[in-house]
C-alpha positions in Angstrom: 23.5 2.7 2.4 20.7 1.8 4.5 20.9 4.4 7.1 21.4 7.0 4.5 18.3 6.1 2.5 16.5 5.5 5.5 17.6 9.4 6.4 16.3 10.7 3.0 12.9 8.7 3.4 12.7 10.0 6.9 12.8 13.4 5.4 10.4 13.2 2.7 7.7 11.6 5.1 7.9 14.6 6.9 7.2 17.2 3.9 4.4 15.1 1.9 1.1 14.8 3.5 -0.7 11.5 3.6 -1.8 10.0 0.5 -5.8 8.6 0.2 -5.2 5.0 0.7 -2.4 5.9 3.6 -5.0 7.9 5.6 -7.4 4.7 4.9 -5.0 2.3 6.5 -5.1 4.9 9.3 -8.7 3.6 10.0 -7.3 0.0 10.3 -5.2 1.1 13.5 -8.3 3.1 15.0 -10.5 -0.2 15.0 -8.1 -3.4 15.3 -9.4 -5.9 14.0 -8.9 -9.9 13.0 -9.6 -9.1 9.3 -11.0 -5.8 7.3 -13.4 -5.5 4.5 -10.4 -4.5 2.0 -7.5 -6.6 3.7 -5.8 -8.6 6.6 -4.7 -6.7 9.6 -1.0 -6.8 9.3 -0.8 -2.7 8.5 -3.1 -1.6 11.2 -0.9 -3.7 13.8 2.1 -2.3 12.3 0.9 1.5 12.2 -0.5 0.4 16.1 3.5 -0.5 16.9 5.1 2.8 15.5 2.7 5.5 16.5 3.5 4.0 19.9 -0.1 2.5 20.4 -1.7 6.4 18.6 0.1 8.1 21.1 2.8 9.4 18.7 0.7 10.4 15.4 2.2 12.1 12.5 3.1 11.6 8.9 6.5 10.5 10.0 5.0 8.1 13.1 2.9 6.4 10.4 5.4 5.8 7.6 7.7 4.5 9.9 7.2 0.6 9.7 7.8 1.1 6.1 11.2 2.9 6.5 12.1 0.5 9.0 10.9 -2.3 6.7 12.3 -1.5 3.3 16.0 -1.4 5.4 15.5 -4.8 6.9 14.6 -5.8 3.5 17.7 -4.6 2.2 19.4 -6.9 4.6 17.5 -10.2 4.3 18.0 -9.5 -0.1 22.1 -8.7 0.7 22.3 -12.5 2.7 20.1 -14.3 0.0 22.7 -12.8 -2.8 25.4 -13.7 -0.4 24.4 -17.5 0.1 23.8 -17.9 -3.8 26.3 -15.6 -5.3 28.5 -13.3 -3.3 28.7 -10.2 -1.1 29.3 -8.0 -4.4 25.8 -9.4 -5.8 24.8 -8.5 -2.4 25.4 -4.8 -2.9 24.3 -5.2 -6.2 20.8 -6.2 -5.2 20.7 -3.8 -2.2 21.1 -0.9 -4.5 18.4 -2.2 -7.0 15.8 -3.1 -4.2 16.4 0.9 -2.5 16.4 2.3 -6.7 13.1 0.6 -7.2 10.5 3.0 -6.8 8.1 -0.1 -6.1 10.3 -1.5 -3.1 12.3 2.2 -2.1 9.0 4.5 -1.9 6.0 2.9 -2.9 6.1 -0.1 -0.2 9.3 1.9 1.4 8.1 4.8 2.1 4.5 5.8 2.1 2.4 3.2 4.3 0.0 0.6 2.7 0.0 -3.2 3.1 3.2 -4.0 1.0 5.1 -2.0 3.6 5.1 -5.0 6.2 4.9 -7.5 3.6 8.0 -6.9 1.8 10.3 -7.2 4.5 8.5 -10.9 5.4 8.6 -11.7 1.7 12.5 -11.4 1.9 13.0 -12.6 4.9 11.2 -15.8 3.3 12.9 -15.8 0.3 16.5 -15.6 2.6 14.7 -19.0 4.2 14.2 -20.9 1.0 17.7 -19.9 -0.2 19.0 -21.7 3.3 17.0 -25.0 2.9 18.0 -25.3 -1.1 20.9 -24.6 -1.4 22.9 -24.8 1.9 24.0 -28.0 3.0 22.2 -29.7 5.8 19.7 -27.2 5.8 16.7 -28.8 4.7 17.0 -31.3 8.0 16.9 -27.7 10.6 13.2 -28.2 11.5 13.3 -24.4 13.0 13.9 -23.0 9.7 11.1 -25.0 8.2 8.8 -23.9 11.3 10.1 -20.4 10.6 9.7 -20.2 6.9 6.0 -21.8 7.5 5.1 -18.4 10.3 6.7 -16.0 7.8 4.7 -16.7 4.9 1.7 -17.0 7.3 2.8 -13.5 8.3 2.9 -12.6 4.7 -0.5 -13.5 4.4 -1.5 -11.6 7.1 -0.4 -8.3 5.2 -1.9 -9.1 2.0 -3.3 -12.7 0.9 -1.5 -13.4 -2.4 2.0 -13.7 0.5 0.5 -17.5 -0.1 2.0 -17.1 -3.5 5.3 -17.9 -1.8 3.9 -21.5 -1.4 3.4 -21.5 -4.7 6.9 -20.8 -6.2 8.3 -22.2 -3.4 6.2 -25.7 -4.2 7.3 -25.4 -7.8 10.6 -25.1 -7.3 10.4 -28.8 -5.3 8.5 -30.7 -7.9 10.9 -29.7 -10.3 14.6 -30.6 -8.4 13.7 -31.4 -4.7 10.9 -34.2 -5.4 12.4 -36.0 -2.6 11.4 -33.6 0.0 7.9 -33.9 -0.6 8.7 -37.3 1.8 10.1 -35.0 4.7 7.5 -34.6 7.4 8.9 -31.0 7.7 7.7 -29.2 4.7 4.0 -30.5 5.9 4.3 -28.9 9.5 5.5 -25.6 7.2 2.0 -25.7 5.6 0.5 -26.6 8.5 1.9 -23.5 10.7 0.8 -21.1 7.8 -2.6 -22.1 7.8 -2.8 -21.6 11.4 -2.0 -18.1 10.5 -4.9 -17.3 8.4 -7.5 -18.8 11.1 -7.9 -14.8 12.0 -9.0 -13.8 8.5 -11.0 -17.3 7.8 -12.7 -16.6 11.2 -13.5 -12.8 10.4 -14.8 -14.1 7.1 -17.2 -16.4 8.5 -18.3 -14.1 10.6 -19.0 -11.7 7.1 -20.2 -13.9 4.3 -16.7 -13.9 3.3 -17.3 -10.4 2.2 -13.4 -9.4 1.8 -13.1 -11.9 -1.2 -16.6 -11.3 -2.6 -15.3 -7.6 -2.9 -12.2 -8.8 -4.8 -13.7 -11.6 -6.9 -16.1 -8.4 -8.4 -12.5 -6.8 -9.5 -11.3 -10.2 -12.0 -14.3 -12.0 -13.2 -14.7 -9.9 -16.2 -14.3 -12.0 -19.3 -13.8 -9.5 -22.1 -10.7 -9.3 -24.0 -9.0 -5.5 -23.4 -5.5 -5.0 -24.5 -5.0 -1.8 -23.6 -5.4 -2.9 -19.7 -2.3 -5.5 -20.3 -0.2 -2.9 -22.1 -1.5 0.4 -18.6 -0.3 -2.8 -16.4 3.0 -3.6 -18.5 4.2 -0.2 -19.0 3.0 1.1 -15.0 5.2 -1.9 -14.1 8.1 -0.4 -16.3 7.2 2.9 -14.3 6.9 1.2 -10.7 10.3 -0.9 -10.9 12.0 2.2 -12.2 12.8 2.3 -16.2 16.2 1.8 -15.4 15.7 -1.4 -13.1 13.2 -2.7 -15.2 15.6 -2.5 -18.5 18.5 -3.9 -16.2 15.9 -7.0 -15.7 15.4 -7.6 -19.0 18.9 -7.6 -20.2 19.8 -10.2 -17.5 16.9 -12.4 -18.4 18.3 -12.1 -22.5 22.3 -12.4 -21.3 20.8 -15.8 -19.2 18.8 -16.7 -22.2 22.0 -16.7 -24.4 24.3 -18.0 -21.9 26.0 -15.1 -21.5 26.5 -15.9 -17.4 25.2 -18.9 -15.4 25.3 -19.1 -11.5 27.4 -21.2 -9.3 25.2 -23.3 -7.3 22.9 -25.5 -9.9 18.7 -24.6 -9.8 19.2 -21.2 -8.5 18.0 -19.8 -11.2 14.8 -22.2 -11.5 14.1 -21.1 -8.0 14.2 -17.6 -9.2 11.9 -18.1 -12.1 9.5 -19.7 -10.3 9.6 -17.5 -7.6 8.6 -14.2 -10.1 7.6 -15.3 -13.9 4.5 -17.1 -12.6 2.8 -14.7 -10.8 3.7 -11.7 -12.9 2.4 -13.6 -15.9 -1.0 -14.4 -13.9 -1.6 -10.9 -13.0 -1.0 -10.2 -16.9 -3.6 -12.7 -17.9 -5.9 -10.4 -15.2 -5.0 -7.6 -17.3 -6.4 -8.6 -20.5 -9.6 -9.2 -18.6 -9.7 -6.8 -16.2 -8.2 -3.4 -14.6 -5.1 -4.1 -12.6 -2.5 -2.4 -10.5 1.3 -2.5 -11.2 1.7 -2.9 -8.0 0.3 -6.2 -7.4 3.0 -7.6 -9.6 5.4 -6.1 -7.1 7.2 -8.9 -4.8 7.4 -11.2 -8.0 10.2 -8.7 -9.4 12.4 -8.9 -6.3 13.7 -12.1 -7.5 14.6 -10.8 -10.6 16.6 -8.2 -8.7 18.7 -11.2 -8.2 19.2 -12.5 -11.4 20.2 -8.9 -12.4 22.6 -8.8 -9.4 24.4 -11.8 -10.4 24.5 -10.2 -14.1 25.8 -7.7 -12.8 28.9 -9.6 -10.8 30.0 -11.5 -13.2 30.6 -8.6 -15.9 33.5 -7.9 -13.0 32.5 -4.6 -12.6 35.0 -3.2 -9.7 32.7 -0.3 -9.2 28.9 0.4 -9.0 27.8 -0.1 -12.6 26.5 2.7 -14.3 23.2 0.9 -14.4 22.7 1.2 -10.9 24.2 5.1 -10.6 21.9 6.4 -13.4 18.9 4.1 -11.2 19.6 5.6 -8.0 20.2 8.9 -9.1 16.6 8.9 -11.0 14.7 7.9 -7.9 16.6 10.8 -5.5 15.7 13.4 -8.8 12.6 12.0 -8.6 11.8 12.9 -5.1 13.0 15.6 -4.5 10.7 16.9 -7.9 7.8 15.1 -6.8 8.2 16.6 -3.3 8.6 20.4 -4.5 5.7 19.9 -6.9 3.6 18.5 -4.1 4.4 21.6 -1.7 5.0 24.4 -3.9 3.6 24.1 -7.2 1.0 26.6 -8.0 -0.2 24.5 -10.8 -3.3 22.2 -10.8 -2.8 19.5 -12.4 -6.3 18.1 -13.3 -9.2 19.7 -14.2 -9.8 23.0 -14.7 -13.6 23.7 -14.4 -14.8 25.0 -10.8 -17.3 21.8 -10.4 -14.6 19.2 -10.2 -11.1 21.7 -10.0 -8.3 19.5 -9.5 -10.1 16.5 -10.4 -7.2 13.8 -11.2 -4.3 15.8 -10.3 -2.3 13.5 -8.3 -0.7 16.0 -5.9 -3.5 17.0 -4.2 -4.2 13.7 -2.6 -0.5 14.5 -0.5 -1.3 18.5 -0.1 -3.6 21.3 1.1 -5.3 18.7 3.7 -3.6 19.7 7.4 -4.2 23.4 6.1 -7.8 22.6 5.4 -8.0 21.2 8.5 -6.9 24.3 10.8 -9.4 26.6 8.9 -12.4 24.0 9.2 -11.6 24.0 13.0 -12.1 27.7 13.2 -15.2 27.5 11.2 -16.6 25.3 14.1 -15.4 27.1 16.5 -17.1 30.5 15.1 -20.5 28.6 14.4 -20.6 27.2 17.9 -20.3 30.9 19.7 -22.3 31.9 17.1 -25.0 29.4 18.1 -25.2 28.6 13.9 -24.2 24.4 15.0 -25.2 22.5 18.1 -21.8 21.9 20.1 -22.2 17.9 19.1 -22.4 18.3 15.2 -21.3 15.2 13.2 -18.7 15.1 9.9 -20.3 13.1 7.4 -18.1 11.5 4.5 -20.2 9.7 1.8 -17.3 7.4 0.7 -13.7 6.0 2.1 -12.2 8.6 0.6 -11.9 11.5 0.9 -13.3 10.1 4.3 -9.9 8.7 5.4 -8.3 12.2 4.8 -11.0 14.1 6.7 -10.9 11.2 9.6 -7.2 12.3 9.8 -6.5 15.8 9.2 -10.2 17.2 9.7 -12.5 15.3 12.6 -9.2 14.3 15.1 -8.5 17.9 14.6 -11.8 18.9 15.8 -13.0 15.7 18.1 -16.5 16.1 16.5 -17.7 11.9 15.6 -17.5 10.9 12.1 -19.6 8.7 10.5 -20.0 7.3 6.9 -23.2 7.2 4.9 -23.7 5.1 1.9 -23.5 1.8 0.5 -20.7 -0.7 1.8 -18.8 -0.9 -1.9 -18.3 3.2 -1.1 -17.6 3.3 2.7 -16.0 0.3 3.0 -13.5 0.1 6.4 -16.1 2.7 7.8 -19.3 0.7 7.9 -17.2 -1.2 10.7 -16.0 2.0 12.7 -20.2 3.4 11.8 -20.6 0.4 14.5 -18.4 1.7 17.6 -19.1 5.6 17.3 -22.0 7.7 18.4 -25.3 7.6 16.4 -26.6 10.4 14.8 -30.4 11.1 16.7 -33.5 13.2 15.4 -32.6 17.1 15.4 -28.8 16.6 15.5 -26.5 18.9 12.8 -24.2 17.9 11.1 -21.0 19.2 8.5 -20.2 17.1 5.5 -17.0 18.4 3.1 -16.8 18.1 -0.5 -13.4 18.3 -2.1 -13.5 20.1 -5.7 -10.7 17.5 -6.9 -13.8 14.3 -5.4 -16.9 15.7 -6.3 -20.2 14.9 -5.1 -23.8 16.6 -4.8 -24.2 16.9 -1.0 -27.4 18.3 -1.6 -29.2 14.7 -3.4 -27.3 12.5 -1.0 -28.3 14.0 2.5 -32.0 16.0 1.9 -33.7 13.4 2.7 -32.1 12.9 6.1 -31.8 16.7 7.6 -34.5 19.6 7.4 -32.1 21.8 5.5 -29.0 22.3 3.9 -27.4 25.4 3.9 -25.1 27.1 1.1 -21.3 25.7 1.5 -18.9 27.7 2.7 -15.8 27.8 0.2 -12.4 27.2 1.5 -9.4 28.0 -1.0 -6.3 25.5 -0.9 -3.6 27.6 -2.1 0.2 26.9 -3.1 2.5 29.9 -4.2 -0.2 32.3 -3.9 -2.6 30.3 -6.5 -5.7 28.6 -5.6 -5.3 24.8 -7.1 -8.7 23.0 -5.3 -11.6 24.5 -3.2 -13.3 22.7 -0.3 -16.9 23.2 0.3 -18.6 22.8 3.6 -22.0 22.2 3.9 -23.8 22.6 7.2 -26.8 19.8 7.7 -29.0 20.8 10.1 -31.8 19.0 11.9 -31.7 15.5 11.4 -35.3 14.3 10.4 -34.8 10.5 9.2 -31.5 8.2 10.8 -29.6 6.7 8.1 -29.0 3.4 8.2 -25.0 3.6 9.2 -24.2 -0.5 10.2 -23.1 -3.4 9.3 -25.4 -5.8 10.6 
């Protein structure tokens, strides 16, 4: 099952373009660093490891780690099922982590931070399961060491992996007090926190600017219910309809007594291991916009409570459950993939100033196409002596600058730099620092997707001596034209823009 789904994924990634936060993440494996503005460095190491150090770069090259990831995933969720149920609970759970459009395609497929954290977040949760509730465990002092480094890895891909602690800590005050008295669970802590020196130390060196930037997203203090019923039902959405509903009738059936597990606390360490950090990410959501997917790794053990639903109904078979869930995510696919390539619909807006404005298939379409015909438009206006040979790209925000670093300026080799303010650049204020500077009387290009509108014009006349009329490029799928790029050519520089972080 693994193999398979990591066939089917291995397809898609090679028919669906990079999404905007993908190609962002791209920018953390062009500039390594301890720590970025938006997140720890785990997913620019791990796009670093599978493009073979950028020598191998490609849709599939990038989304690799996150194949690769969700399958050792699988694994580390079948042994933890194994150890606390059976190897039937095992499959159970395998099928409901790859049906889970959360853990199968968003952190599975496509590559964002989740990607390497889920993998570690099972792999830890596989650890606990070993040191509660297998005997002589809790005394192995290299699973304690290990369990410490993989939440500090966790952490290292996206903070709230120290969440871990957190339900794993619960779970000990309320039936393994005792251990708080074992020296080992200390050197645990102790080896995570040398894990997060890198980001602590980048902070320092920032004004602790990564969780100034996040703190603005949930200190709002006004009551909104509408934001906790988008985060409830996108959650529905993200953990597949199906999964989610399977989740919710295991929770009632354990409720009513309708099943109970074998080993005793297995389900407390389940509950605290999901119900409290979903429920603080709802609490968020009355205050302030959230994302389902941050509620993500506090399904996965839920996945297990369903499993061992599922197993003791003695179903010989797959359930039907899990057929209907699996079969929705492949449907799903493959129609979100033939929409993406071949529809000839836009599905946003419809007037020319902003065409394609909130469609969401544009961000994965039309952008390597774009890319070939920009390149012969520099091409043509450096025989034609109409650019200097060193023109700059400009991008006025991280996106759609991480889609025009990708498929645009590597296509070209021409620098590209980011102008604006840091809450709109963002990873590019830091790359601003290592790239060539734009001098008095240099030109420059900057490209202004109908679907991410912006007045070129206001943001860069005060910088260059004139800006020309753009130069409309049609994106096209079956013969219709569903968003329009429009190039601008800056020419003369006249005032330098401040472009660093200081």
């Amino acid at each position: 099952m693994i193999l398979i789904s990591m066939g089917i994924k291995l397809i898609a990634a090679g028919l669906l373009e990079l999404g905007n936060d993908e190609v962002y993440y791209w920018t953390y494996a062009l500039q390594l660093d301890w720590n970025h503005f938006d997140h720890p460095p785990m997913i620019g190491w791990m796009i670093r490891l599978t493009t073979f150090n950028l020598h191998w770069i490609s849709e599939i090259s990038l989304r690799l780690g996150s194949i690769i990831g969700a399958g050792i995933a699988t694994w580390f969720l079948f042994l933890t099922a194994k150890l606390i149920a059976s190897e039937k609970a095992g499959w159970y759970v395998a099928l409901m982590y790859q049906a889970s459009i959360y853990t199968g395609i968003i952190a599975g497929l496509f590559i964002l931070p989740d990607s390497p954290q889920i993998p570690i977040w099972t792999a830890s949760l596989y650890c606990m399961s070993l040191l509660l509730f297998h005997p002589s465990m809790e005394k192995k002092t290299a699973v304690w060491v290990l369990l410490g480094a993989l939440i500090g890895l966790a952490a290292l891909c996206k903070v709230h992996g120290l969440y871990l602690w957190v339900g794993f800590g619960l779970s000990i005050l309320i039936f393994r007090i005792k251990w708080l008295m074992n020296y080992r669970i200390y050197l645990a802590i102790f080896i995570t926190l040398l894990f997060l020196t890198p980001i602590i130390y980048w902070n320092i060196q920032y004004d602790f600017i990564t969780y100034k930037f996040h703190s603005e997203r949930v200190t709002h203090t006004h009551l909104q219910w509408d934001m906790l019923g988008r985060e409830i039902l996108g959650e529905f959405a993200y953990q597949n309809p199906v999964i989610f509903l399977l989740i919710i009738t295991a929770l009632i059936a354990y409720l009513r007594k309708a099943f109970s597990f074998r080993k005793k606390n297995v389900s407390t360490w389940l509950f605290c291991m999901s119900l409290p950090m979903i429920l603080l990410f709802w609490i968020i959501a009355l205050f302030n916009p959230t994302l389902p997917h941050w509620t993500g790794p506090a399904y996965i053990p839920l996945f297990l409570l369903a499993a061992v639903y599922l197993e003791q109904k003695r179903i010989n078979t797959t359930p039907k459950f899990l057929s209907i869930a699996v079969a929705f995510l492949l449907l799903l696919l493959v129609v979100a993939t033939t929409v993406v390539r071949f529809s000839p619909i836009n599905f946003g807006s419809q007037e020319k100033e902003n065409y394609g404005e909130y469609c969401p298939t544009l961000d994965l379409s039309g952008w390597d196409d774009f890319g070939v015909e920009f390149a012969k438009l520099v091409t043509a206006d450096r025989q034609n002596k109409i650019m200097s040979d060193n023109s700059f790209i400009i991008v006025p925000k991280w996106f759609p600058g991480g889609h025009i670093e990708f498929y645009v300026a590597r296509k070209t080799v021409q620098p590209l730099i980011a102008i604006g303010p840091l809450q709109d650049i963002h990873k590019f204020a830091w790359l601003n620092k290592d790239r060539p500077k734009l001098k008095l009387g240099d030109d420059a290009y900057t490209i202004v997707p109908s679907n991410v509108p912006s007045d070129a014009v206001k943001a860069y006349s005060e910088y260059f001596t004139s800006i020309e009329q753009p130069v409309q490029i049609n994106q096209t799928r079956n013969g219709k034209v569903v968003r329009f790029f429009w190039v601008y050519r800056l020419k003369v520089c006249k005032k330098i823009p401040d472009t660093q972080i200081q």
